[in-house]
Structures are given as structure tokens and as C-alpha cells.
N, C-alpha and C positions, 0 to 999 in steps of 0.2 A: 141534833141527832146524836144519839148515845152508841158507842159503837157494842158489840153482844161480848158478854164475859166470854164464849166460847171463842171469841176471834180474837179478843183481845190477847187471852192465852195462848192461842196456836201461834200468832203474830211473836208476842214474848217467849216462847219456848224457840220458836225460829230463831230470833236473833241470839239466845241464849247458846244455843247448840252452834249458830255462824263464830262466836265468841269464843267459845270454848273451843271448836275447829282453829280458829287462827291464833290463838293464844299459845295452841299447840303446834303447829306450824312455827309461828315468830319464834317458837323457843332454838327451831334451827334455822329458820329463814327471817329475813327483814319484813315480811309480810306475810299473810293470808294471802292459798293461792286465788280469791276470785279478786284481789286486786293487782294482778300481776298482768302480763303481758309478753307474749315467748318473743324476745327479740334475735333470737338463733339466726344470727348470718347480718345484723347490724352492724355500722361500722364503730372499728373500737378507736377510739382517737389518739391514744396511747399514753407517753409519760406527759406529754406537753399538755392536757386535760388532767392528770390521775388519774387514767384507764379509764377516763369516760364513754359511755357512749352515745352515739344518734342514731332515736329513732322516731321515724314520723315525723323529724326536724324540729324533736325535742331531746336535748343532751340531757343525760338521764347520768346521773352521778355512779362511782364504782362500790359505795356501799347500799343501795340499792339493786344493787343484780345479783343473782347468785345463781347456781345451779341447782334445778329440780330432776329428781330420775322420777317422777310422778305425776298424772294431774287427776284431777276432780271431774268423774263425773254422776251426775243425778248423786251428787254427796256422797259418793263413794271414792274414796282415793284410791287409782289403778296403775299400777305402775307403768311406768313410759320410758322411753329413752332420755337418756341424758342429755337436757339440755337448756340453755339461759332464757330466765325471765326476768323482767324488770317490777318493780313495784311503782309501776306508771302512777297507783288512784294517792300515792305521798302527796305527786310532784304538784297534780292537780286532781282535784275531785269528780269524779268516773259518772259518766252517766249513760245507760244502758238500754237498747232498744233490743227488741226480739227479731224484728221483720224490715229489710229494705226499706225505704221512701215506696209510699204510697197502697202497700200490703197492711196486714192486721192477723193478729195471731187468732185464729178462730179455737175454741175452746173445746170445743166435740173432736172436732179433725185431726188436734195438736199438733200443726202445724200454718205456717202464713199461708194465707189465700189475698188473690187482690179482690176490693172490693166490685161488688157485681155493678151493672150499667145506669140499674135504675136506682139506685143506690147512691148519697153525694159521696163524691171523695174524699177518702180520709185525709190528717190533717198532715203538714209536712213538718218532718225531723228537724227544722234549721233551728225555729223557735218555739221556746218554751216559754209558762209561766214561772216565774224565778223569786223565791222572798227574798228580798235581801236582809245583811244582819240589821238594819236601824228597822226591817216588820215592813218596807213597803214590799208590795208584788209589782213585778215586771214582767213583758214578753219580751225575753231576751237572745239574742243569738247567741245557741249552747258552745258551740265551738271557743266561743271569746271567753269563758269561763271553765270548759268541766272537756274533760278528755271523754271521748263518744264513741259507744261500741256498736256495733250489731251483732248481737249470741244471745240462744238461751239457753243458761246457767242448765237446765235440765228438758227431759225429754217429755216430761209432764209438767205445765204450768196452769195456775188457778188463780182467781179473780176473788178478793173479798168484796160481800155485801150483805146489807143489814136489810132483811126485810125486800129483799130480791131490787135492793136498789144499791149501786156502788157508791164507796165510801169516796168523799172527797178530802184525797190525799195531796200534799205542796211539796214539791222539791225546793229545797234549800239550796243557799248559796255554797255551804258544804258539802254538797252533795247527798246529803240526807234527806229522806223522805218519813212525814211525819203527819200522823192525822190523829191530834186533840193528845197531844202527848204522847202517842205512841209512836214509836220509833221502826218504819218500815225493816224488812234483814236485809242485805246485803247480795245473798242472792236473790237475784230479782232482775227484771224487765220490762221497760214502757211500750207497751201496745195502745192502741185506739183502739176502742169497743164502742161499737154500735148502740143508743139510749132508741128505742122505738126505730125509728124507721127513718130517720130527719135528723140525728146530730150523732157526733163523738166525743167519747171522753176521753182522758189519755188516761190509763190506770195503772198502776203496776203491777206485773202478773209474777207468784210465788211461786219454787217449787214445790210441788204436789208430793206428799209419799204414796208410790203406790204399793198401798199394801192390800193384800186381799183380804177381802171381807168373807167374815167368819160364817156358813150359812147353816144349817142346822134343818133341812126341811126334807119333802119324801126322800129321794135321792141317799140323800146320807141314810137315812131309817133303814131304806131299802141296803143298802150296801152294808149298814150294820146287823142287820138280822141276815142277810145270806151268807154273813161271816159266822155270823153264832152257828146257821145248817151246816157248812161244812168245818167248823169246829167238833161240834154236836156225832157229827157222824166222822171225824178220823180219833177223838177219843173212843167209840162202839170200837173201832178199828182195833187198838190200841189195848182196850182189854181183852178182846179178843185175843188177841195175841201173846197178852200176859196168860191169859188160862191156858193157853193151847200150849201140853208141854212140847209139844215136837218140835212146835216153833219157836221157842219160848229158849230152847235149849240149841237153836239153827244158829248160824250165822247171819242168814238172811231176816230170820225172826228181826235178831237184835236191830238189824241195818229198818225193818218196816218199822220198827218202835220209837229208832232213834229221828226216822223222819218224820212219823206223824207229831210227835213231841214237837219239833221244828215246829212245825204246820200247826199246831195248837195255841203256842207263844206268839208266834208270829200275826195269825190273824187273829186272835184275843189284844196285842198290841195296834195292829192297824185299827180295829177297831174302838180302843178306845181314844186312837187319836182323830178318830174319825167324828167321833160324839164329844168331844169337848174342845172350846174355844182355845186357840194357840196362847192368848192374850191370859188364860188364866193359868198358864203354866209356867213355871218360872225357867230360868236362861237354862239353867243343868238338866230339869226333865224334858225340853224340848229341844236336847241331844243325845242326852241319856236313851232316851225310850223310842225314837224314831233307830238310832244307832242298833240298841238289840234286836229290833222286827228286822232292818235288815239283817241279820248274824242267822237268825232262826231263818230266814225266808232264801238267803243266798245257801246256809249252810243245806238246807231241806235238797236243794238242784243239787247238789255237790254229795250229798248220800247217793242217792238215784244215781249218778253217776259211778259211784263204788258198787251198787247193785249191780246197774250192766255188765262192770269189770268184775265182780265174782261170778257173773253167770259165765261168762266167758271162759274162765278159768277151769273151772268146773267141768266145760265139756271138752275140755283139754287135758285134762283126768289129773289138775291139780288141787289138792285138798286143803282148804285152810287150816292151820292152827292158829290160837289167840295171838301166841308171836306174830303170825305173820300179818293180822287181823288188826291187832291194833298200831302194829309198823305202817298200815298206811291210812287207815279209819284217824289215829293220832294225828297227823299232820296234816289230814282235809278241816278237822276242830278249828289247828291253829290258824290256816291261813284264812280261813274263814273267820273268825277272829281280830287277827293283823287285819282285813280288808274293813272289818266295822269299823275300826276301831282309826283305821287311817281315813273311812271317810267322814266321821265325827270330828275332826279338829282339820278337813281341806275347806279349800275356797271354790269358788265356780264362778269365775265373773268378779272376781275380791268380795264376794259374800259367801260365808259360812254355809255350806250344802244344807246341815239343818241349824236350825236355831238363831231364822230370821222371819220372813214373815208365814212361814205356815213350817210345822213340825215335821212337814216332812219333805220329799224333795217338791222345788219351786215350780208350778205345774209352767211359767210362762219361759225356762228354760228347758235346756235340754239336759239336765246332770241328771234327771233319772235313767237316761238312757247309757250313759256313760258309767253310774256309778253301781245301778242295779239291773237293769234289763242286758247288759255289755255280757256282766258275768253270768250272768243266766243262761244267755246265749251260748257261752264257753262249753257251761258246764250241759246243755242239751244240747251241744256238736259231738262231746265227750261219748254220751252215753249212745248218740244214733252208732257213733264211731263201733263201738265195741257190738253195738245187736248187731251190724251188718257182718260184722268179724264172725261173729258168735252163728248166724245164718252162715256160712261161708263154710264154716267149723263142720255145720252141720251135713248142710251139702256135700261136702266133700266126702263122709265117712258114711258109704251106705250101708255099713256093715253093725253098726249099730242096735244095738236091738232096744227095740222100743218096749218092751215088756220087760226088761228089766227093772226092779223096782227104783234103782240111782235115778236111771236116766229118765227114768216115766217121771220120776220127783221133779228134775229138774226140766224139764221142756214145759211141765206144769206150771211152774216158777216163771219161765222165760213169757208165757205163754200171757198170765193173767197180769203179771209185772208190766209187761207191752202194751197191754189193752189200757191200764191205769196211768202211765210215760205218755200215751199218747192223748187223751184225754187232760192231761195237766199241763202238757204242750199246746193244746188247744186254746186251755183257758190264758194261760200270760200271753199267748201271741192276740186275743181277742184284748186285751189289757194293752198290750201295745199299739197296736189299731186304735182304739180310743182314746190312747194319749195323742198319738199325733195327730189323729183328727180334730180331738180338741184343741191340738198347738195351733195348730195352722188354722183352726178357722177364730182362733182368740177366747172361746167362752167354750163351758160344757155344750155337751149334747146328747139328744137321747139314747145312744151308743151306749150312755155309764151303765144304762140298763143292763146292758148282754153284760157288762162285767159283771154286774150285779149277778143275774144270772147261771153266766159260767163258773162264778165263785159259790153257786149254790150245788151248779152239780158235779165240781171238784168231789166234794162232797161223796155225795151219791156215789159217784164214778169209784173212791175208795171203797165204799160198801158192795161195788157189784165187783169191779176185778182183784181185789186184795181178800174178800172174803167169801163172795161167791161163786167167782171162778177159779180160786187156791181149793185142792185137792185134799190137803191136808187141813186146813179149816173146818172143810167139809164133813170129812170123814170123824173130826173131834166134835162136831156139832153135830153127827148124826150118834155117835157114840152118846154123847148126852141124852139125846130123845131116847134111846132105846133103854137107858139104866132108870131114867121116867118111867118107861113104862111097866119094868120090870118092876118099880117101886108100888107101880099103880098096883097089878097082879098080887103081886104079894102083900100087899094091904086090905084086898076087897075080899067079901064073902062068897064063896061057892052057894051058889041057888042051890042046889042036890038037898042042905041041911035042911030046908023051908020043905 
């Protein structure tokens, strides 16, 4: 039996990368940590050994111990407290189970279970089959030979087989495991698995990467096209705005321009990271580009929230000037900025936020909620902060006159700005909703739809209260119909001449 070029490689790319891991390690330590052993609180025997120590009532030599502030897990190195491990697999050669005496690592579950009743029982840890170096095989007691664990190196392990039959793999006298020349990795574990219904075989089970699988089907289509509708309709927004000179030349204009711009980049980037595979983007653009969508999409909250604080202002009968406009518009830019830009190069778990297995935050942690939905949060406590102030403002001054053209403008303002704040609060709090439903029940669900959805009539919601319930919009869109129709008039023929 030939084993498959695809396993052969996954098998030699494993031990390449356990290699390359401990090569780098031994450069400061005496070993690789999966052959080490935390003997923290051993006894040290002192000068009369050379600082040896005992453990397990094996004296373990002083240049074989050293201090780790780290350990490995699922092949990530996480930092740990300081403290001594020995390179126990030198002294003798390491051989490693997953599960207690008489358990078995089940493969779905990924974790031991003991075998069921009607089921024979699996085989017991004392003896193995063992080559020795002169090629014979023995069932031998592991103990008498090979130092004996129970761990599994990761949280995910995987069985190879060719043809949905497993490979038969021989542990060595050196603790190697080898089937037809290939040479097992190191991380690794001996389980019993179940052959039909009547025997076991002892196999070594690998760590698994999990990485998520790329998927490209309605779902995504769906989410990319309801990003094009509310792209689609906050550019209408957007020129709008640009024609309109009242607004065009407002403070507030600038602040809707500067956030639909946001909102354009933003979900034009989510969406293209939504339609192509992480795997075909290389290391830089899948930090680069997940990095800017947050910048446009955190900075977008963080206008709105300058929106509420000049409406506020405003009926507190303070007027802006550019000074004072871009004294604070300025440093909402940079912090928004510094905040991309520090989440592009942190960790979440000692893995990269983006630029590990999907381009954007890892849906099976929590760092989107930490590093984009936290400040979201911020920045819509901000803005309810200031409408409540701004109703307060109002309430309090009945002397106000509403017919004033100022303040007619602005309660205008307050007015269709509220309707479209709330409406875009609705949609990330539905977004949030769907993350954690997804978290906690492990896979999508048909929830992504309503995101799908409420990202469509984000959308919309712009075109009904930023344009059809703004006052001034209005008024420069009915100014237009009517210089039409004055065009129309004065171009057609009077019937009287016929």
C-alpha cells in the first residue's frame, strides 16, 4: 500500500515546520518545547550531583534544564510564567498517548470517551509493538524503554488514511514513528480507533490546523450585493450633497460627505474581502485592507458622533469656525488612525488580529468585539450622550422660536440626522446579534441574512432621512424641478400661432 502524495506532504511539511520550531527554540534552549517536561518544584540535588535534578526518579542532568517564560499551544507559543523544564525525550525516548488507560480519542467529539459496552475494550497502555534496531518487532513493556505521557499536543487531532483505511504506522526503539519511510512529526499521540465494529488499532493522531474554509456561496453573494445597495445609495447621498450649495458650504454638509465617504470605502473593502479567498492574498494585503475597512468603518461612528456634538452646540448658540472645525474633526482622523493602525500589528490569543486564517477578524474568537464593535459602542454612547443634552437644551428654552429660519434649519438637522443614527444603530446592533449567535452556537446561521438585510437598508435609510427628510435637500431639489420646468416653457410653442 502506497501512501497518497497529499499525506505524504502534509506529514513532511509537519515535521519540517516541528524542525524548524525546535531549531529555533534549541537556538536558546537545550530542546524543543514538545520534548520537554515542567519539573517546577523537583528536587534540585545540589553541588554534590552538579545541580542535578529528580524527577519521576529520573536524575535529569543541569544542562538539560532551563527556564521557559512560554509554552506551545495548538502550535502557537503563548507566553507563560516563568518556569523549569527539563528535556526529559534526550534522557529517553518520549512516547505519547492522548487518553487514560482504557478511553480513546473519538475524532468528531475531540475529545476521550470511554468505549461503549457493547463495544470490546480498548487495548491497554502497558505494551506496545516495538522494532527493535537489528528490524525485529516486539510487544514490549513501554515503560522499560521510552518515558510515557498522557497529552494532546493540540485541541484538534487527525488520523491519516489512504483510501478510508489507516496507515500502518511502527514505533521505534527511538521513539520514532515511521511508515515506508516517512517519518511521523513529533507532535503527535497514540490513540486506539475502532477498525468496523471487532478490533483496534493503535494510530497516531496529528495536530489538525484549523483553519477555516474559504466558502463562496448565496450567503456571501447575498452580503456582497446588499453592500453594493447601500454603497449604491450613500454615493446618491454624497452627490447630492456635493450639488447642494447650502450644504455643500455647511459644516454639517462637510461632516455627511465626510461619513458617507467612510461608508463607501469601507463596505467596497468588506466586500471585496468577502468575495475572495484569504489564501489568494498575500501576508501585506491581508492586513493592509482588512486594517483600512476598519479606519473608514470605526472613523464613519466617530463623525456621527461629531454630528451630534455640533448640533448640540448650535442650540447653544455656538457657531463654528474652520478653526474651531478642524481643531476637533483633526484629531477624531488621527485617533481613528492610531486605532487601525495599532490593531494591524496586535495579537488576540498570540495570533495576529488580521493576517491569519481569514482577513478579517477570526469569527471563532471574540477580538471583533474588542477591537471594532467596543469602539462603536463608544462612539454611539457619545452621540445618544449629546441628543439627550441637545433635547434637554431644547426643553429647557420655551422661548425659542421655531419660525426662525436658524433654528427651523437646525431642529431640521437634529431631526432627519436622529431618524438615520437610529436606523444605523439598529443595523451593527443586528450585526452583533449575529456574531454571538454564531459564536456560541459554533457555525453560521440564517441570522447573516438580516445582516444581509439591514446592510441593505442602511442604505435606503440614508436616502429617506439624510435626503428626504433634510429641509434643505429638499428645497434645492425642488429648486431644480422648477428651473426644468421653466426650461420646458420656454422652449415649447404657443398653440395661439397654429
Amino acid at each position: 500500500m502506497r501512501i497518497s502524495l497529499a499525506t505524504a506532504q502534509f506529514v513532511t511539511i509537519g515535521c519540517l515546520l516541528a524542525m524548524t520550531q525546535g531549531i529555533h527554540e534549541e537556538a536558546r534552549h537545550p530542546c524543543a518545547f514538545i520534548d520537554t517536561v515542567n519539573i517546577t518544584g523537583s528536587y534540585n540535588m545540589g553541588s554534590s550531583l552538579n545541580n542535578s535534578y529528580v524527577h519521576n526518579w529520573t536524575v535529569i542532568p543541569r544542562e538539560l534544564v532551563t527556564a521557559y517564560d512560554f509554552i506551545i499551544e495548538n502550535g502557537i507559543r503563548v507566553p507563560a510564567k516563568r518556569h523549569l523544564r527539563a528535556c526529559i525525550c534526550k534522557l529517553r525516548p518520549c512516547v505519547r498517548f492522548c487518553c487514560p488507560a482504557g478511553q480513546f480519542y473519538d475524532l468528531e467529539e475531540r475529545s476521550c470517551l470511554a468505549a461503549q459496552e457493547q463495544l470490546p475494550p480498548p487495548p491497554g497502555q502497558s505494551h506496545m509493538a516495538v522494532q527493535l534496531h537489528n528490524g525485529t518487532q516486539l510487544d514490549i513493556e513501554l515503560r522499560s524503554l521510552f518515558s510515557v505521557y498522557e497529552e494532546t499536543p493540540c485541541d484538534h487531532m487527525k488520523a491519516y488514511t489512504k483510501d478510508n483505511t489507516y496507515l500502518n504506522w511502527t514505533l521505534h526503539e527511538n521513539g520514532s514513528i515511521i511508515h515506508r519511510d516517512y517519518l511521523f512529526s513529533k507532535h503527535y499521540c497514540f490513540s486506539p480507533l475502532l477498525i468496523g465494529n471487532s478490533s483496534w488499532s493503535w494510530q497516531p493522531l496529528a495536530c489538525a490546523p484549523e483553519k477555516l474554509r474559504f466558502v463562496l456561496g448565496v450567503r456571501e453573494w447575498t452580503y456582497a450585493v446588499c453592500l453594493l445597495i447601500c454603497i449604491i445609495s450613500m454615493f446618491i447621498v454624497l452627490i447630492v450633497h456635493l450639488l447642494c450649495s447650502d450644504m455643500r458650504n455647511s459644516f454639517y454638509g462637510v461632516a455627511i460627505k465626510s461619513y458617507t465617504t467612510c461608508v463607501i470605502f469601507g463596505y467596497a473593502l468588506l466586500a471585496h474581502l468577502t468575495l475572495h479567498d484569504p489564501a489568494n492574498l498575500s501576508t501585506a494585503a491581508c492586513r493592509i485592507i482588512p486594517s483600512f475597512a476598519l479606519l473608514f468603518l470605526v472613523l464613519s461612528f466617530y463623525i456621527l458622533s461629531f454630528i451630534a456634538f455640533k448640533l448640540y452646540v448650535s442650540f447653544n448658540g455656538v457657531v463654528f469656525t474652520k478653526p474651531m472645525f478642524w481643531l476637533i474633526f483633526g484629531p477624531i482622523v488621527l485617533i481613528a488612525v492610531a486605532w487601525s493602525v495599532y490593531v494591524g500589528f496586535s495579537y488576540h490569543g498570540s495570533r495576529l488580529v488580521f493576517g491569519g486564517d481569514t482577513c478579517w477578524f477570526d469569527p471563532r474568537n471574540w477580538s471583533i468585539m474588542i477591537y471594532f464593535f467596543a469602539p462603536v459602542f463608544v462612539a454611539c454612547a457619545i452621540s445618544c450622550f449629546f441628543y439627550v443634552l441637545t433635547l434637554i437644551r431644547i426643553s429647557d428654552d420655551p422661548d425659542i422660536d421655531a419660525e426662525k429660519s436658524f433654528e427651523s434649519l437646525e431642529k431640521n438637522r437634529l431631526k432627519s440626522f436622529w431618524k438615520f443614527f437610529t436606523y444605523t444603530a439598529l443595523t451593527w446592533f443586528v450585526c452583533v446579534c449575529s456574531f454571538a449567535f454564531n459564536h456560541y452556537r459554533e457555525e453560521r446561521s440564517h441570522l447573516n441574512y438580516a445582516v444581509c438585510l439591514c446592510t441593505a437598508l442602511h442604505g435606503f435609510a440614508a436616502l429617506y432621512a439624510l435626503i428626504g427628510k433634510n429641509q434643505q435637500i429638499q428645497n434645492f431639489l425642488r429648486r431644480i424641478e422648477e428651473n426644468n420646468d421653466e426650461d420646458t416653457c420656454e422652449n415649447s410653442v404657443p398653440m395661439s400661432i397654429y
